[in-house]
Each structure stands twice: as C-alpha cells, then as structure tokens.
C-alpha positions as a Markdown table, in Angstrom:
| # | Residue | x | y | z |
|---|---|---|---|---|
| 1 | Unk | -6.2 | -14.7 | 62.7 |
| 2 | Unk | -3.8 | -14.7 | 59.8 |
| 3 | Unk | -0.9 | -11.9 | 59.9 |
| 4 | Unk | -2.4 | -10.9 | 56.4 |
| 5 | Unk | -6.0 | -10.5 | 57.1 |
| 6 | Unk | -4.9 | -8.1 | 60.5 |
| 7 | Unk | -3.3 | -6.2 | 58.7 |
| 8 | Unk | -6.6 | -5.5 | 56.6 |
| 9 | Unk | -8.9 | -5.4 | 59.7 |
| 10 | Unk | -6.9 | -3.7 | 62.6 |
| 11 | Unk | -4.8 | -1.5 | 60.8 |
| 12 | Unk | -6.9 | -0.6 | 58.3 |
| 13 | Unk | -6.7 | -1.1 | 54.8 |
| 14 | Unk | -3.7 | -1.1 | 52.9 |
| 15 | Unk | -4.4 | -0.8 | 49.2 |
| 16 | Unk | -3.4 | 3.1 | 48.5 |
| 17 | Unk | -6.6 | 2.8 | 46.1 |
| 18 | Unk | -8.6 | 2.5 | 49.2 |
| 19 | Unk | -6.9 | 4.3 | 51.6 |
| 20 | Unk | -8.3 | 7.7 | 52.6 |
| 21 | Unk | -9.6 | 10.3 | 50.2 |
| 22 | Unk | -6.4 | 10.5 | 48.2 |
| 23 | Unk | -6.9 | 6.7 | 47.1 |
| 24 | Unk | -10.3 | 7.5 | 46.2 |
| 25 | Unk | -9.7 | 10.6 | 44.1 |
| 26 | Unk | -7.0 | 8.3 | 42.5 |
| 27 | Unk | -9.4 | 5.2 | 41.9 |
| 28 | Unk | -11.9 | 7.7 | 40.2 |
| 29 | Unk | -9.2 | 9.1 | 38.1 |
| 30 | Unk | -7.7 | 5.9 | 36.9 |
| 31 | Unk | -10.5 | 5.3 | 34.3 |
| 32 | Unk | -9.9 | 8.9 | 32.8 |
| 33 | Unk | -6.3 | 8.5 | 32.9 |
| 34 | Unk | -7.1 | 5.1 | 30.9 |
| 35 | Unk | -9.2 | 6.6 | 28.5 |
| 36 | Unk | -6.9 | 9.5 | 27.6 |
| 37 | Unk | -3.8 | 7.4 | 27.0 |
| 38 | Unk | -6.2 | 5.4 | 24.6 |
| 39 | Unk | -7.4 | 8.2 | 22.7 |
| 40 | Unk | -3.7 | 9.7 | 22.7 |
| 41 | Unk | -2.5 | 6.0 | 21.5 |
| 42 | Unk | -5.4 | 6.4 | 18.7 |
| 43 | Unk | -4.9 | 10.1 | 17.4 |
| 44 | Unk | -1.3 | 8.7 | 17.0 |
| 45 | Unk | -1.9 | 6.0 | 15.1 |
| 46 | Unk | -4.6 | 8.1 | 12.8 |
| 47 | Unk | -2.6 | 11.4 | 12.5 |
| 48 | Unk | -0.4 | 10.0 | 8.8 |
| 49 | Unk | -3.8 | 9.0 | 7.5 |
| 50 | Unk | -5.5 | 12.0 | 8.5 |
| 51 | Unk | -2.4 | 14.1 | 7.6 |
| 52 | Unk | -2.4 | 12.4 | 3.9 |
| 53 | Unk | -5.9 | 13.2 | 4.2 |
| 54 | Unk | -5.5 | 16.9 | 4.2 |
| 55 | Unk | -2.8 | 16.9 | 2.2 |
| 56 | Unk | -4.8 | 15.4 | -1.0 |
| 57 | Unk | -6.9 | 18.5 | -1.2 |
| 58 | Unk | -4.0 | 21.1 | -1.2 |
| 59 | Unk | -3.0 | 22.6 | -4.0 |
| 60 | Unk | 0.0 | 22.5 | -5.2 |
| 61 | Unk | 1.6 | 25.7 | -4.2 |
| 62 | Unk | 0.4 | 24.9 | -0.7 |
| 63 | Unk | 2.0 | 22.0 | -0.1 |
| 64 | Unk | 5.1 | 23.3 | -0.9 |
| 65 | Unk | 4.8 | 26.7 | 1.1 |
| 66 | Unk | 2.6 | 24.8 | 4.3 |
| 67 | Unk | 3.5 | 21.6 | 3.7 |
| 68 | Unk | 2.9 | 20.0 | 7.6 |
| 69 | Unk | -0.6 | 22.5 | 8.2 |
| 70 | Unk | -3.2 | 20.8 | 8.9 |
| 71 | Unk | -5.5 | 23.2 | 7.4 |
| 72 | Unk | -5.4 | 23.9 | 3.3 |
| 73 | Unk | -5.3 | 27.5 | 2.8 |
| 74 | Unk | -7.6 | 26.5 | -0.4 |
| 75 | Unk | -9.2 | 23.5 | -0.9 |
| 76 | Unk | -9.4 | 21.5 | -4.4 |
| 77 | Unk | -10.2 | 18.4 | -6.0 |
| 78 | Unk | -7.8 | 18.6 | -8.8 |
| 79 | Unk | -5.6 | 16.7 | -7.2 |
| 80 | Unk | -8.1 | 13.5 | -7.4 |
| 81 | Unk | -9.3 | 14.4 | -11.1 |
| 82 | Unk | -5.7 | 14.8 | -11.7 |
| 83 | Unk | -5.0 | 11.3 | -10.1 |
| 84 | Unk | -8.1 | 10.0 | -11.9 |
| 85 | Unk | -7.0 | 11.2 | -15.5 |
| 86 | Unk | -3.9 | 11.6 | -15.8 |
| 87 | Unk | -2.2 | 9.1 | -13.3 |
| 88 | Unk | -5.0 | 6.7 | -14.4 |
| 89 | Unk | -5.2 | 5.4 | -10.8 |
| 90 | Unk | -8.5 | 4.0 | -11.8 |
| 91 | Unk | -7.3 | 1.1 | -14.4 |
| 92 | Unk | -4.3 | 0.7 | -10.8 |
| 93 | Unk | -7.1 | 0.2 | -8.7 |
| 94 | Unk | -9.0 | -2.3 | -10.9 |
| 95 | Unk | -6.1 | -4.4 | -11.4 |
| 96 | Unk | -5.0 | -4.2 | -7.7 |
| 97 | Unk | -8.8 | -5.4 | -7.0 |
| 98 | Unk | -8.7 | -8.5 | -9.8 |
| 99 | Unk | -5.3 | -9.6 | -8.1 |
| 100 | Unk | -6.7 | -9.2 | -4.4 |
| 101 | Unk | -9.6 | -11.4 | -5.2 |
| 102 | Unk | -8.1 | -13.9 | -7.3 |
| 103 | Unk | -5.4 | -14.4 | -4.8 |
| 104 | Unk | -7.8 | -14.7 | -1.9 |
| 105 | Unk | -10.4 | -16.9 | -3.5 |
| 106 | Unk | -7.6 | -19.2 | -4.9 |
| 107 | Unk | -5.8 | -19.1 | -1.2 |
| 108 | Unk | -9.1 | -19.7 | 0.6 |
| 109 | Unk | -9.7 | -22.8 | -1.3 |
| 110 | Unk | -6.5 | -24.3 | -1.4 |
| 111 | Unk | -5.0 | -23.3 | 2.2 |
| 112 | Unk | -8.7 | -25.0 | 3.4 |
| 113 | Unk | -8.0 | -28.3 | 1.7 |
| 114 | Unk | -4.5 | -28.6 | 3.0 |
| 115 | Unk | -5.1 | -27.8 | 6.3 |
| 116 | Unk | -8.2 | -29.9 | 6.6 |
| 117 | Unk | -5.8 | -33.0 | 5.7 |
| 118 | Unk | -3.4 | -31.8 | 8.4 |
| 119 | Unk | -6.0 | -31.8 | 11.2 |
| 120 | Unk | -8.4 | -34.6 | 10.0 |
| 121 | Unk | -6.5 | -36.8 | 7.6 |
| 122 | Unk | -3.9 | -39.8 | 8.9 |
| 123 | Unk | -1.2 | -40.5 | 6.8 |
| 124 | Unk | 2.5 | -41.1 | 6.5 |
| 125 | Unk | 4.4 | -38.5 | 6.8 |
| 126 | Unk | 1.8 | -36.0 | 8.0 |
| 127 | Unk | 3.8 | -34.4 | 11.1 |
| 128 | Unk | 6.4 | -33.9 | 9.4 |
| 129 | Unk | 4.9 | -32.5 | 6.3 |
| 130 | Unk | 3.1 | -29.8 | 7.9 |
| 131 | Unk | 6.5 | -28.6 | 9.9 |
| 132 | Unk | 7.8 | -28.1 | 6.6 |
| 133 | Unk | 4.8 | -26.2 | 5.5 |
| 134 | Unk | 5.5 | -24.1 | 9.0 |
| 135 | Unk | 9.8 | -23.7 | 8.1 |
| 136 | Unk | 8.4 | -21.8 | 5.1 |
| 137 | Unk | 7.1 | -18.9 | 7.1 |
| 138 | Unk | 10.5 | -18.5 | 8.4 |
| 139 | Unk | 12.0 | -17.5 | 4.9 |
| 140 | Unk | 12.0 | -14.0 | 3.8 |
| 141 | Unk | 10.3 | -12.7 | 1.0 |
| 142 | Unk | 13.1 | -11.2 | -0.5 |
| 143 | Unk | 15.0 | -14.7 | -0.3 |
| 144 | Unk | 11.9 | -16.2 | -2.2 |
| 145 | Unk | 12.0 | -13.7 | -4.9 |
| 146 | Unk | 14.9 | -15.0 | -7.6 |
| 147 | Unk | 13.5 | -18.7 | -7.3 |
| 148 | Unk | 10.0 | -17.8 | -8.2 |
| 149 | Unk | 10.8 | -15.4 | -10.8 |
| 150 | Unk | 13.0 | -17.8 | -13.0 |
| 151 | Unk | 9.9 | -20.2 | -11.9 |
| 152 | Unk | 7.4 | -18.0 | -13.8 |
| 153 | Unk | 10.3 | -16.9 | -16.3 |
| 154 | Unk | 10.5 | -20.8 | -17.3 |
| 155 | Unk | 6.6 | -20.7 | -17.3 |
| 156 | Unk | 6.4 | -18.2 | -20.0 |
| 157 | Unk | 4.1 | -16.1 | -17.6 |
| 158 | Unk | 6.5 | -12.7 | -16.8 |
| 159 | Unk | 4.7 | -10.1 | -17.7 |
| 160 | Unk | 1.0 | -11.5 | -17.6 |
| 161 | Unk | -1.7 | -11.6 | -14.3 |
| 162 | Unk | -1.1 | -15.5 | -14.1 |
| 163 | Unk | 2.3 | -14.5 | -13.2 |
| 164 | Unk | 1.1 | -11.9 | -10.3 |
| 165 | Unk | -1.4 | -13.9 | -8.7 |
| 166 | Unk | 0.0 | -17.5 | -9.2 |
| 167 | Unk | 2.8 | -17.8 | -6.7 |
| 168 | Unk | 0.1 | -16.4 | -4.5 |
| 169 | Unk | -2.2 | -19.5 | -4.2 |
| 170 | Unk | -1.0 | -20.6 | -1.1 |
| 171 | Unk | 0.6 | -20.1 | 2.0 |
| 172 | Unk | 1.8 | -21.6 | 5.2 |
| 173 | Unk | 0.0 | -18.9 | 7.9 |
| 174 | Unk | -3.2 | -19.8 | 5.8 |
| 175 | Unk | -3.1 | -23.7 | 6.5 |
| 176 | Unk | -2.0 | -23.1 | 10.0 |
| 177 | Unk | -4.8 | -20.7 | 10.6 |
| 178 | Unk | -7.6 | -22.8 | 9.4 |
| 179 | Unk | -6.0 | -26.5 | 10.4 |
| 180 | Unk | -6.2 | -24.8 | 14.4 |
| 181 | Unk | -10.0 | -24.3 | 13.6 |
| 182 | Unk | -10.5 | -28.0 | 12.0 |
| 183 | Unk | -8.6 | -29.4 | 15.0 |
| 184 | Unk | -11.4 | -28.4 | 17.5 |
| 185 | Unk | -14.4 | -30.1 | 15.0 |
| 186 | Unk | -16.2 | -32.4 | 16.9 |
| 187 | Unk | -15.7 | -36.1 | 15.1 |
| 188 | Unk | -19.3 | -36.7 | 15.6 |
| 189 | Unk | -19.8 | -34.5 | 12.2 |
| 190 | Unk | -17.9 | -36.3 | 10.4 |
| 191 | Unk | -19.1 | -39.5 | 11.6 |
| 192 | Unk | -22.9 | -39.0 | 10.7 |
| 193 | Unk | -21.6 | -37.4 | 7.3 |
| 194 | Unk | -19.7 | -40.6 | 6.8 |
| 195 | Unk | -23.0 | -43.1 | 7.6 |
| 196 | Unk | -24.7 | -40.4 | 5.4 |
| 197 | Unk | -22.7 | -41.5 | 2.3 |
| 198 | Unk | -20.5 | -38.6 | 2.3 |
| 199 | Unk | -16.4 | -39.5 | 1.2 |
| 200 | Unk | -13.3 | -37.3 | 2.3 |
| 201 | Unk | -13.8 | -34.5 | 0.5 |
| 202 | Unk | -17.7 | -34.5 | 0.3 |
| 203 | Unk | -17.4 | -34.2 | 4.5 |
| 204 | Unk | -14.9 | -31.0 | 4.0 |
| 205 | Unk | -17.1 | -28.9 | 1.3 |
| 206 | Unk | -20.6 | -30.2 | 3.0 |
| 207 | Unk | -19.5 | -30.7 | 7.0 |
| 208 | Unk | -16.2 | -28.8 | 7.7 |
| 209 | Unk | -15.9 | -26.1 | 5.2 |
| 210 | Unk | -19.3 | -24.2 | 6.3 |
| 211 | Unk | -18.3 | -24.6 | 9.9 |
| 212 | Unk | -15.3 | -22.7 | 9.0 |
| 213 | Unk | -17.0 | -19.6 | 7.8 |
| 214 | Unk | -15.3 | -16.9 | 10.6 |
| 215 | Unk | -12.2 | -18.3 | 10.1 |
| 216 | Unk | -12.2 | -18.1 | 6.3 |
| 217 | Unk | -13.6 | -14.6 | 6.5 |
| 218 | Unk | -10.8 | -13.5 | 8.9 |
| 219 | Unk | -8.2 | -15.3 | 6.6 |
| 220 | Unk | -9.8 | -14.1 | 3.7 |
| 221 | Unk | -9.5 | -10.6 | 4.8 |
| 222 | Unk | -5.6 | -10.8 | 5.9 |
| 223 | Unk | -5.2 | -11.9 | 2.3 |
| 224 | Unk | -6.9 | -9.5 | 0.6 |
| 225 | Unk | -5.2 | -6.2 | 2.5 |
| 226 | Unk | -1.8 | -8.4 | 1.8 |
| 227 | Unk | -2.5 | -8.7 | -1.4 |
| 228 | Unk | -3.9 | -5.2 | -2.4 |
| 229 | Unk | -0.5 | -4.1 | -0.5 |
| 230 | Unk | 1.9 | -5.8 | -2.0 |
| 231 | Unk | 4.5 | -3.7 | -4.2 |
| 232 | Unk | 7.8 | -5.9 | -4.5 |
| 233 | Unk | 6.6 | -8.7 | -6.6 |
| 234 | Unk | 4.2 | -6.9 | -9.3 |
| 235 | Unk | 7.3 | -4.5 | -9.4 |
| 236 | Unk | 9.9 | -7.2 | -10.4 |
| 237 | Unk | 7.0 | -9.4 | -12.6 |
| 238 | Unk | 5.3 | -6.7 | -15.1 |
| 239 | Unk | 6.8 | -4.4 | -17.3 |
| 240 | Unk | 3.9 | -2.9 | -18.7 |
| 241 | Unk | 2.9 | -0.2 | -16.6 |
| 242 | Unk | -0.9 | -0.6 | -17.7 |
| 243 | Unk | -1.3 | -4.0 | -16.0 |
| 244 | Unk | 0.3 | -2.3 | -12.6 |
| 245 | Unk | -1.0 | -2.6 | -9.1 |
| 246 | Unk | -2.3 | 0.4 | -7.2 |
| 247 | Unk | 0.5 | 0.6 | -5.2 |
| 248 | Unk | 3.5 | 0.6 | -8.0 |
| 249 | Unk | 1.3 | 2.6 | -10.0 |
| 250 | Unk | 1.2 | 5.5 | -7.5 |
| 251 | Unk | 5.2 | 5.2 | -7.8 |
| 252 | Unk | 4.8 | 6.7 | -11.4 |
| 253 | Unk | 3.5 | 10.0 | -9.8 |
| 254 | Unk | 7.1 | 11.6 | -10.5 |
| 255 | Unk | 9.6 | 12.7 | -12.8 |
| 256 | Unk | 13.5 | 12.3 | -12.8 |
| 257 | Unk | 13.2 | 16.0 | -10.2 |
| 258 | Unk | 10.3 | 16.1 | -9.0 |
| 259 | Unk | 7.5 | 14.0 | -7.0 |
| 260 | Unk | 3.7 | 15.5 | -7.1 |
| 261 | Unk | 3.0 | 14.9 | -3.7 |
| 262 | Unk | -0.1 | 16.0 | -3.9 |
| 263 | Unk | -1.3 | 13.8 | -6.1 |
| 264 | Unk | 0.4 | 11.1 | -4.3 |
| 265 | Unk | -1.8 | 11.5 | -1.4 |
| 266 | Unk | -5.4 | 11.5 | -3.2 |
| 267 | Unk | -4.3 | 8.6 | -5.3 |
| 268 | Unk | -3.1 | 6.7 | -1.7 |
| 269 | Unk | -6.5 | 8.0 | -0.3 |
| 270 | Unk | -8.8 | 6.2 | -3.4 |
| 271 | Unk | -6.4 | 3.2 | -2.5 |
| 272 | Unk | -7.1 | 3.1 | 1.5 |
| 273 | Unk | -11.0 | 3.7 | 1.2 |
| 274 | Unk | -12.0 | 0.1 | -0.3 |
| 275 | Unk | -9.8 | -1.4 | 2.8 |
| 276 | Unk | -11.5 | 0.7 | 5.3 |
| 277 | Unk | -14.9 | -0.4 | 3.5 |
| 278 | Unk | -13.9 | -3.6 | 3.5 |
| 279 | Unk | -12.9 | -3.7 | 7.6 |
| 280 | Unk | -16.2 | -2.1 | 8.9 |
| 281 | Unk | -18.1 | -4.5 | 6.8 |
| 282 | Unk | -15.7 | -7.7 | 7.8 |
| 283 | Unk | -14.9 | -6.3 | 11.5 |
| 284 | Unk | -17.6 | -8.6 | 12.9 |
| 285 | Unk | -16.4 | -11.7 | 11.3 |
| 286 | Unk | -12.8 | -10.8 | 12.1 |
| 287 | Unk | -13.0 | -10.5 | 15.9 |
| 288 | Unk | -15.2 | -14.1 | 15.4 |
| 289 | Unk | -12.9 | -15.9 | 13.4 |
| 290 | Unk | -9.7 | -15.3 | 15.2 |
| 291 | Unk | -11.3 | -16.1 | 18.6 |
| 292 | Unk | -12.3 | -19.4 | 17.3 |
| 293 | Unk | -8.8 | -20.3 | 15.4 |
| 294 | Unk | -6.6 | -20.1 | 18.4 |
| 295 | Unk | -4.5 | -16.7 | 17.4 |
| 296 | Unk | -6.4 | -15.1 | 20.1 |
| 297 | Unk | -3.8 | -13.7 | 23.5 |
C-alpha cells in the first residue's frame, strides 16, 4: 500500500476539513463565509451609486449640513426638475444617445467586415495587417487626440456630430473580438453558401454575420456604455454647449465658486438608468457572446 493512501486509512484522515468536529463546523461555515465576503464585495462596489442615489433627492441645505448621511432629512425632487429645466440634461441625454447608437451601429458593421477578412479571407499581407490593427490598442487616447483633431479640423467637421462620432467607426478590440468568433466557423457554411451562388460578402451578411449575433450583441454593448461615457473627445470637438454629451454637460452644473452637487447627482442618476436598462435587458446575450469569442478566463 502506497505511503499516501496509509496515511488516509490507518491514521485517519488528514484533511483538517474532515477531521473531527472542528473540520466539520468549518466545512459548513465555509459557504457562509463565501457568501458574506461576496455580498461585502457587492455593497462595496454599489455603495457610490447608492450614495449618489440618496444624494439626488437632498435638498440643498442638506447636502451641505449632512452631506455623507445616508438618509435625507427631507426628501425632494427639485433637484431632477431642476436638472430637467434648467440644466437641460434632457437635450444632454438625447445627444449622448444619437452618438452611442451611431457609433455602435457604424462600429458593428465595420469592425464585422474587417475582422471577417482577417479570419476567413487569404491575402498578402494579412498577418501582418491585423498586428498592426492590434499595436493600435497599445496607444493611448490622449496620444491619439491632436492627430484626429487637426484630422477633423482639415475636414471642416469641428464642431458638428460627424466630427463626434466619426473617428469612432472603428476599432482594433472590435475586430479582434469578432475575428476570434469567425475563426471557430465551421468551413462547411461557407462551402454550401459558395455552391449556393453566394460570393464573399454575400457568405458574411447571409452565413457568418447571423451566426455572430452574441458576439455582436456583447460588442455592441461595450460600445455603447463606451460611447455614452466618453467625456474627453466631445469636450475638445464641440463648442456649442447645446450639441454636448451627457457627460460634459453635467460639467456645466457650476459656477466660477460653486458646484450644485445636488443637481449633479440627479442629472448622473437620469444618465446611469438607460445603462442599467440596457444591461438587464442585454445581460443574457453578454455572458453568451463572450463565452463564444474566446475573452472568457
């Protein structure tokens, strides 16, 4: 008999989960243990949302006086009709939404043809193409940000949603995303699609583009919360504040002394609600489509 398995039979066992009742009582309290550190981790991770939360129906006064209670002495919605009217965050939140979905739609459609050439297309130059496509994703954005504004500047589109959205239409995580999900097509597809009549581009809109649907639903959500949050490049591009994102525009809710904090949190409330719509509705298709395009762990 192996050395090993007498030390599990003669002398008893020797994991301290199963030895005696003090393993036990510690076997049945790992699972607790596990579910309170989870809860703990998510409370943590919720509290600034929650806090903001509470926040947006203080009144002014209160914030100032009880600014980190998590209980308004008086509760009001003035701060929202306030960010409604006054701080038009609804004409912020409209143009944040035309951006999102422009940029996604226009991203989907080109990241989907590019990286269906990487992974199904031979031609010269095509490894080394795509590596360029990848050294991209290794710039900054801030190193990016001179170049494509004397771009647009030369374009004649500063100022205008063209110039917003356009540098936006596509991206190297986008083609690497959805050319892992093309790689494992099975050729058979395309084979019967080609017998069928079908050319290059009839078998990627027809054969591969449907098969693709998690992983352009997953991609298409990344694109849109990226979109709806970015700040930088609206900020440098427009100067009229009317055509402002949601999330410059809430920048505007202060003077030269004096931020309305208030305020700020309803109007950052109205701007997290359509993402956390958007997330419950999506969540399905987002666990699905990045199990199938290889970014699972």
């Amino acid at each position: 008999m192996d050395r090993n398995d007498r030390s599990t039979t003669g002398n008893g066992p020797t994991d301290p989960l199963r030895a005696g009742p003090c393993g036990r009582a510690l076997r049945r309290a790992c699972p607790g243990l596990l579910l309170a550190f989870l809860v703990l981790l998510a409370l943590t991770m919720l509290f600034p949302f929650l806090w903001m939360a509470v926040n947006s129906f203080k009144t002014e006064e209160d914030f100032h006086t009880r600014p980190f209670a998590l209980w308004p002495e008086t509760w009001t919605l003035s701060t929202y009709e306030q960010a409604v009217t006054i701080g038009r965050v609804g004409i912020y939140l409209w143009n944040s939404f035309a951006y999102a979905v422009t940029v996604t739609l226009a991203q989907l459609f080109v990241d989907s043809l590019a990286a269906y050439a990487f992974a199904r297309m031979s031609f010269r130059g095509r490894d080394a193409l795509f590596g360029l496509v990848l050294a991209t994703m290794l710039l900054p954005a801030s190193v990016q940000l001179i170049p494509l504004f004397l771009i647009v500047k030369w374009m004649g589109l500063v100022n205008t949603f063209a110039g917003v959205v356009l540098p936006s239409f596509a991206g190297a995580f986008g083609i690497f995303m959805l050319r892992q999900f093309f790689l494992n097509l099975p050729r058979d597809l395309e084979d019967a699609a080609r017998i069928d009549g079908c050319g290059p581009f009839g078998i990627y809109w027809r054969v591969a583009l449907p098969m693709a649907r998690p992983a352009l639903v997953t991609l298409g959500l990344f694109l849109f919360l990226s979109e709806w949050g970015s700040f930088i490049w609206p900020l440098v591009i427009l100067s009229d504040t009317s055509r402002y994102p949601v999330t410059v525009g809430i920048a505007l809710f202060r003077n030269e002394s004096f931020i309305y904090w208030n305020n700020v949190f309803a109007a950052s409330v109205l701007a997290s609600l359509p993402l956390i719509g958007l997330f419950f509705v999506a969540q399905k298709h987002l666990m699905g489509g990045i199990s199938l395009s290889g970014l699972k762990g």
